[in-house]
N, C-alpha and C positions, 0 to 999 in steps of 0.2 A: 244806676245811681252810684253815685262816688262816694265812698265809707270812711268816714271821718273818725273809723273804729282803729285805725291802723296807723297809728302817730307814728311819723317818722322824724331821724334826729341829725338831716341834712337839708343842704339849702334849695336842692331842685330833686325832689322824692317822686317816684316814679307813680303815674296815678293805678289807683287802687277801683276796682268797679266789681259791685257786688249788685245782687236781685232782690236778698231778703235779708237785714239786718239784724232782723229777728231769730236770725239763725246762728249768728255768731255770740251767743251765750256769755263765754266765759274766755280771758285770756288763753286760757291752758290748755282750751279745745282744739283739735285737727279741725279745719275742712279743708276741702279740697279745690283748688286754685289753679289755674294754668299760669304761669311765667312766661309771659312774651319777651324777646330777646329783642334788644335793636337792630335795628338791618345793619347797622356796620360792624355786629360782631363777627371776628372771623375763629372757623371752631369752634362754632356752635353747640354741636356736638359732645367736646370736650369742657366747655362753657356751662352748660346748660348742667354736666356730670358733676363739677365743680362745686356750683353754686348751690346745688342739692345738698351734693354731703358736708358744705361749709352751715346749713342754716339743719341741719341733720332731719333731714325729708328723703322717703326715700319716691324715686320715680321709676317712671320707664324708660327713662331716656329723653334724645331730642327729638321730637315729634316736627317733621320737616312743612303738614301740615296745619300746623299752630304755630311756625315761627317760632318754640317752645319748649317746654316740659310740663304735665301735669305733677302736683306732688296735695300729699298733703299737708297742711302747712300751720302752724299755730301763730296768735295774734301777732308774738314776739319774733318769728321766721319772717310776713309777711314786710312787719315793718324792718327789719335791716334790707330784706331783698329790696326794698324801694329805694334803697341809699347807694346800690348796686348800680353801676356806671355800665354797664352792660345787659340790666332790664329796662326794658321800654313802657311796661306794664304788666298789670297783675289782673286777673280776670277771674272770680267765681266760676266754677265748671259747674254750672248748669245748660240744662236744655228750656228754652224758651214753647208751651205748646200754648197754641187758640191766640197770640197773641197777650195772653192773661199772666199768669203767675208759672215762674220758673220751677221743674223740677227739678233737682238734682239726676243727674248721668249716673 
């Protein structure tokens, strides 16, 4: 579902896809999120380090198989990454089981 929880304040924001809305409470709360990078970033790597410590999330780095980084991330993090010319998207880090309801990883 795409989360209209996460206003951003430019003209092509990067889309936002979350599982449980109900989850994200309050602006000032962490969850945790994966950062997809666009394919045409180069230094991804150094990219992905970047964009962590500008929006101050800490990660594990770039995950080569999520195109990514996970972080945790607060409402106000989420929406400047979307304004980020070098995220392609923002993804809730959940695990999907039965087909039914997401749990958190």
């Amino acid at each position: 579902m795409r989360s209209e929880l996460f206003r951003a304040a430019c003209t092509n924001p990067a889309p936002v896809l979350v599982y449980d809305e109900s989850e994200h409470r309050g602006p000032s709360e962490a969850s945790t999120f994966v950062v997809i990078l666009a394919t045409s970033v180069k230094a991804p790597s150094t990219i992905a380090d970047s964009l962590a410590r500008s929006y101050g999330a800490e990660s594990g780095g770039y995950d080569p198989s999520k195109r990514g980084f996970v972080a945790a991330l607060s409402h106000r993090a989420v929406s400047g990454l979307r304004c980020e010319p070098a995220v392609a998207s923002i993804e809730e880090d959940a695990t999907i089981r039965d087909g039914n309801s997401p749990s958190p990883r």
